[in-house]
N, C-alpha and C positions, 0 to 999 in steps of 0.2 A: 193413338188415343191413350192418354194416362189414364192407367189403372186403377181403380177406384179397387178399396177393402171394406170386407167387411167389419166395422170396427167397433166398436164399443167394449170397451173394454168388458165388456159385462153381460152383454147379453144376455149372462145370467139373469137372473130374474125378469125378466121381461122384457126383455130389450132386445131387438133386431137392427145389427146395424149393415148399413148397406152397402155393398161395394160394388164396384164392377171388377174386381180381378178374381179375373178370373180366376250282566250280572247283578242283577239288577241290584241296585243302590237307593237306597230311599229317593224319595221328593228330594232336591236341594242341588249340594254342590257347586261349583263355581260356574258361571255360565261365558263362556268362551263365544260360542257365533250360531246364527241360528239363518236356516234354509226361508227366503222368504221369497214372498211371488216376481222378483226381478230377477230369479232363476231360469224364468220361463219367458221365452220371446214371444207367446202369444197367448199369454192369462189373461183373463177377464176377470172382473173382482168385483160383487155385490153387494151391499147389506141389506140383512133384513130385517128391521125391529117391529117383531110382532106380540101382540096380547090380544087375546079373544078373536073377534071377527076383523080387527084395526092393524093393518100394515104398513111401515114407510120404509119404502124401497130407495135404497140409492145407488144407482149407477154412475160409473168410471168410466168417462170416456178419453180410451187413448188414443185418438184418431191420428193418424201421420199423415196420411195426405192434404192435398189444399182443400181448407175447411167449406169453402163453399162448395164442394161437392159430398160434404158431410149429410149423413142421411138417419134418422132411427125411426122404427117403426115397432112399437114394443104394444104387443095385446095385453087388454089389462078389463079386468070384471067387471068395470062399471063406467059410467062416464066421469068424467075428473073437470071440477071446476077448477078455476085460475087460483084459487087461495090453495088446492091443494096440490101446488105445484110449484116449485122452489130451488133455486140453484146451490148446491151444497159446499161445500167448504173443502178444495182441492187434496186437505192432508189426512181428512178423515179415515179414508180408507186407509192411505199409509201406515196412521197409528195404529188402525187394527191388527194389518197384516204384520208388522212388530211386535206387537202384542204377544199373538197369538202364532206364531211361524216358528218349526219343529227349532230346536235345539241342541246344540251341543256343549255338554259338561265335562270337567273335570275335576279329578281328584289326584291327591298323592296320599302314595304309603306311610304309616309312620315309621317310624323306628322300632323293626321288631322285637329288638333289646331292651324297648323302653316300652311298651303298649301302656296305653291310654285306656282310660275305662270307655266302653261303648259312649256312653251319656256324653262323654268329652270328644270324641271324635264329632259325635254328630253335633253338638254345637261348634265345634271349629270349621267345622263343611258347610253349614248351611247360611243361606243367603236370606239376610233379613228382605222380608216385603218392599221396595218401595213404598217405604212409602207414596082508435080501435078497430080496424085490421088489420095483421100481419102482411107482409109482402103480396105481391098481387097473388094471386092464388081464384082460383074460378070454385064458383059454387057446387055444389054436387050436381052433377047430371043424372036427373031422375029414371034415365036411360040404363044407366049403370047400376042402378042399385043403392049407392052411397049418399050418406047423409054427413052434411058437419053439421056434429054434436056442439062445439064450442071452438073457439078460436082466441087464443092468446101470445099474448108477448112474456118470456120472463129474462132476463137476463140478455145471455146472445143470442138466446134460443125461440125461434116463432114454434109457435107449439100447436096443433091444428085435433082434434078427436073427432074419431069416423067413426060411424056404425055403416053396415056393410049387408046387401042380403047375400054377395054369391063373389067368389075370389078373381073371376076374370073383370066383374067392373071393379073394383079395388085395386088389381094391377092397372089397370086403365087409368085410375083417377089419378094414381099417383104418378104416374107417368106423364100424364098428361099436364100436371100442375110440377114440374122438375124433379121428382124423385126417381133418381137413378138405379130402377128395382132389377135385382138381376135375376134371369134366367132361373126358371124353377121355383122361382118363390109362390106363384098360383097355387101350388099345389099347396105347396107348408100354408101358407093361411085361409084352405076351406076349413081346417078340425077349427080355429077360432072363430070362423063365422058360422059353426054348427052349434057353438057351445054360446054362441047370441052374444060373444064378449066384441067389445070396442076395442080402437086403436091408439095408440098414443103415439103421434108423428110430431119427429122434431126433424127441424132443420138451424143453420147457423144465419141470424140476420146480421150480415156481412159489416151494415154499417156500424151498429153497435158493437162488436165485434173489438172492431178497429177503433173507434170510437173512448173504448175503455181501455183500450191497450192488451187485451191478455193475451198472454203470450202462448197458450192452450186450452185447449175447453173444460170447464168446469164441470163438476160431475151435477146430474138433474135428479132431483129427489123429490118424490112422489108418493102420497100419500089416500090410503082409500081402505072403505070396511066390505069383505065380504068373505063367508065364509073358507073360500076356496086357498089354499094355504099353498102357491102352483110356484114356482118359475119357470115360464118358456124356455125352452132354448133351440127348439127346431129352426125357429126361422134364421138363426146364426150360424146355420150350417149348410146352406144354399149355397155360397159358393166354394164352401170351404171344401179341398179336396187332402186335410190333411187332421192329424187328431188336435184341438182344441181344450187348455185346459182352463178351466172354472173356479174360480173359488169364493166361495159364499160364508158371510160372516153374519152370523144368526143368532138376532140378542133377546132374548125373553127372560121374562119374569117366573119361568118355571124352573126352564131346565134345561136338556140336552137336546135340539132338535135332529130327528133322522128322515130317510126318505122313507115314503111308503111301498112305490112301485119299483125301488130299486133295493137292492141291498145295502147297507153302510156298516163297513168295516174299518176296523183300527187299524191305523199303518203301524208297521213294526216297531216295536218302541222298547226302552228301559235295556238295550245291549252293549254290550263293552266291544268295543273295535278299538282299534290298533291305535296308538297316539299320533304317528303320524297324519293322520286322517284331521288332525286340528287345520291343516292346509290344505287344505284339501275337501274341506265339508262340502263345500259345492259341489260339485263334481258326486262326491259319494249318495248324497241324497238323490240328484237326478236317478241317479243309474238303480239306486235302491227302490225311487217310488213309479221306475217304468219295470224294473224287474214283480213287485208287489202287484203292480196293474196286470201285466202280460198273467202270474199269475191265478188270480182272480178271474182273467175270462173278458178281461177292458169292460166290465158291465156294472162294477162297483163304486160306490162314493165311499170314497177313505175319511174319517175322522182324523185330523191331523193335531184339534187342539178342544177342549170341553173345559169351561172352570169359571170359578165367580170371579166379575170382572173387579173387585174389592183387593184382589191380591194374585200373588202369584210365585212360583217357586219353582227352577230360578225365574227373573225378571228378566226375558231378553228386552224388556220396553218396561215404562212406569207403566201403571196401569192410567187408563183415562180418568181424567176428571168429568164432574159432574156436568160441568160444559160441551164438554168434546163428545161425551156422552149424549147430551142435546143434540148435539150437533151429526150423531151418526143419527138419531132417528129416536133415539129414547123418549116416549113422553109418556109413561107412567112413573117417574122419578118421584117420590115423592108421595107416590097412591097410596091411601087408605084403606084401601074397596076392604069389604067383608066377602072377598071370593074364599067359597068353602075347596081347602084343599085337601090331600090325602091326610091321614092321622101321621105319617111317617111321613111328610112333607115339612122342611126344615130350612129354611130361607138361610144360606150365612152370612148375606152382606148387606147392610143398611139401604144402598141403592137400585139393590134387589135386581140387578141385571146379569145373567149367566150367555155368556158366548160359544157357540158352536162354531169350531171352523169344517166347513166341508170341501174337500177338493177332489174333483170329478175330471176325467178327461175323458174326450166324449167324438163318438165319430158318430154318421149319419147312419150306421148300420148295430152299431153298437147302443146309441141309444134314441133306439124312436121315439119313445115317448119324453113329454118335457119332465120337472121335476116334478112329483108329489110329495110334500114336506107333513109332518106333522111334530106338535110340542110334545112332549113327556115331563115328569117330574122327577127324568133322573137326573142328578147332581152329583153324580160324581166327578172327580178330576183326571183327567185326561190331558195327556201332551207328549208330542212323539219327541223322545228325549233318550241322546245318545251319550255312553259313558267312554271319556279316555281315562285309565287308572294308569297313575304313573309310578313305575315303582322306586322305593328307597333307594337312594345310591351311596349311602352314607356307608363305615365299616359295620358290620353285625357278625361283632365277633360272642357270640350265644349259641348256644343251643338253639335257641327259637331264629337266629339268625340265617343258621345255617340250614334250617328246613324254610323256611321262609323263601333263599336263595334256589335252592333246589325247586320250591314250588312254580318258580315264575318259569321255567319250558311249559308247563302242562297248560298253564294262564297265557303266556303268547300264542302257543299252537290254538287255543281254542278263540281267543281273540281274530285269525288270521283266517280259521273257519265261520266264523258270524262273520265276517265281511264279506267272504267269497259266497254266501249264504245267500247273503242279504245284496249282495252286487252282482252276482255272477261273473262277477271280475276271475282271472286265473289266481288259483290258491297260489302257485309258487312264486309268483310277480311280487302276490302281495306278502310272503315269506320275504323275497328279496329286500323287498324295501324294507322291512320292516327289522333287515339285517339277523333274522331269528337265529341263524347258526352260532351266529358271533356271540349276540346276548346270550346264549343257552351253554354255549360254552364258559366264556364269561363267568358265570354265574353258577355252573359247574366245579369250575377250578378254585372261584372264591370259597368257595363249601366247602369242595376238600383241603385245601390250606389251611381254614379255618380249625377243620377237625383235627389235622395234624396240630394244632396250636403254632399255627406259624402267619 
């Protein structure tokens, strides 16, 4: 029997999907390559554009198997009519996760013979801004407990909303109408039929499907008001026997969002590693943001990126347009409201939209509970942003040259330690590569030749 996964790229926020298988440097600099979610062979990736009690949630679905055994089962706090229910636009997400995906800079030395005022360095470094019914399907069996709340078509997707009294006739229902529910999931959807919340099931209507030609499923984006500020993500861990990671792109009108029942920390950021690491960036972020996690305890959500979506420094991506903006979920673009906010509350970007990237990797014992999110009014700028400083190779035959020379061992050795730091990679590997003897020598003999005037 072909394996069915559970997939949605997303499950974050609310989505269930089903399977059967079982030195520091200012802002700025030149931006070189940046770590983003096609690092990870099993990320899921969210948005979430929230103001006040109004949510639009969009999930990424990257299903790989044959679509008609494609399944999503995602709890959500209200019943959802058909207008608030809409196929999103495949690249959305992509633009985010560019956007906002950790970074690696660089810089070079001047000429220590010739140094530059401060003011002129840092304008030579910094990077200007970028600028009517669904497939057969049986009624609810009043036996079972389950109700369909509504029933619609949007796109490829037949879309069916349940209310539920008790989790064994819901596994029932959906089994019984082709939802392929795996093992254990009973259990994960009694806390949402305690908390009185509905179902959002999608499945792929095969003919339309085929019909439009696409070549993969569109992401489903959904919209609805209610206090509760949640992403699920238990029921995406039913059959998952291995860590899962997350990442949620979270756009308000305020400010920074964090978790409330989890903790949210900053992944390491603003440090100088070794230049050869510019090949290498992949690999060093993996190994950085599971050494950060194992640290941590696997129980934290990392902050990977925080900033007004108006600009950005460097720009691994332009920032979005007012469109593409629409299009992740933004609909106060443009608000008026007289919302009273703090006295030290300071909007800086006309479209007033601030992004939160949060990235979570998340096992069934490490995080029980789903997510509790809440907005705040900080505004600060945040982004996990790695330094290669490269040094002069030019003659420095100075005084300040030859200190200058002399300085780069104590700058390499400490370069070589913030990697092995931050990777737990072996220090002397990363000395090898890094040829440290040779440079230090090098750089040694130039000094002293120098001082002899030679």
């Amino acid at each position: 029997m072909k394996i069915f996964r559970v997939l949605i790229s997303v499950l974050l926020a609310f989505v269930i999907l089903i399977s059967f298988t079982p030195s520091a440097l200012a802002f700025c600099g030149f931006y070189v390559a940046k770590a983003d979610s096609k690092l990870y062979n099993k990320a899921s990736g969210v948005v979430i554009a929230r103001k006040d009690n109004r949510t639009v949630l969009t999930m990424a679905n990257d299903y790989q198997g044959d679509v008609k055994d494609f399944a999503m089962v995602v709890p959500v706090p209200t019943v959802l009519k058909e207008e608030q229910v809409q196929v999103g636009k495949p690249k959305i997400i992509e633009r985010l996760d560019a956007f906002s995906a950790p970074r690696l800079v660089e810089y070079f030395d001047d000429d220590p013979c010739a140094p530059l005022m401060y003011e002129d360095r840092a304008l030579q470094s910094a990077v200007p801004p970028s600028a009517p019914a669904p497939q057969a399907m049986k009624r609810s069996n009043r036996s079972l407990g389950v109700t369909v709340e509504a029933e619609f078509n949007v796109g490829e997707y037949d879309i069916v909303i349940l209310s539920a009294k008790e989790s064994r006739g819901l596994e029932r229902w959906l089994r019984g109408n082709g939802y392929k529910i795996p093992r254990g999931a009973k259990q994960l959807l009694k806390p949402y039929i305690r908390q009185k919340m509905k179902f959002f099931v999608a499945k792929v209507n095969l003919e339309k499907f085929d019909e439009n030609g696409y070549q993969k499923l569109r992401p489903l984006q959904i919209a609805y008001e209610s206090s509760k500020f949640m992403l699920p993500i238990r029921l995406g861990m039913v059959n998952s026997t291995s860590e899962q990671d997350l990442i949620a792109y979270i756009l308000s009108p305020k400010g920074q969002a964090e978790l409330t029942n989890y903790r949210t920390v900053k992944i390491p950021s603003n440090i100088n590693i070794p230049v050869y690491i510019k090949e290498e960036f992949g690999d060093f972020y993996k190994s950085m943001f599971q050494t950060s996690y194992t640290k941590e305890n696997k129980k934290v959500a990392f902050l990977e990126y925080a900033w007004d979506m108006s600009n950005c420094d460097p720009c691994s991506a332009d920032p979005l347009s007012t469109e593409e903006l629409k299009d992740a979920g933004v609909f106060w673009l443009n608000d008026n409201s007289n919302e009273i906010a703090p006295p030290n509350f300071r909007p800086r970007a006309s479209n007033n939209v601030f992004i939160t990237r949060l990235h979570v990797r998340y096992t069934r014992n490490k995080f029980p509970e789903d997510l509790m999110f809440q907005e705040t009014y900080n505004r600060d700028n945040f982004q996990g942003r790695y330094v290669l400083q490269h040094p002069f190779t030019g003659k420095t035959d100075c005084s300040a040259g030859r200190q200058y020379k002399i300085s780069l061992r104590k700058r390499f050795e400490k370069e070589a330690q913030n990697l092995a730091k931050l990777t737990n990679w072996d220090i002397q590997n990363i000395r090898n590569k890094m040829k440290l003897e040779e440079q230090v020598n090098i750089s040694f003999w130039q000094g002293f030749l120098s001082w002899l005037g030679m």
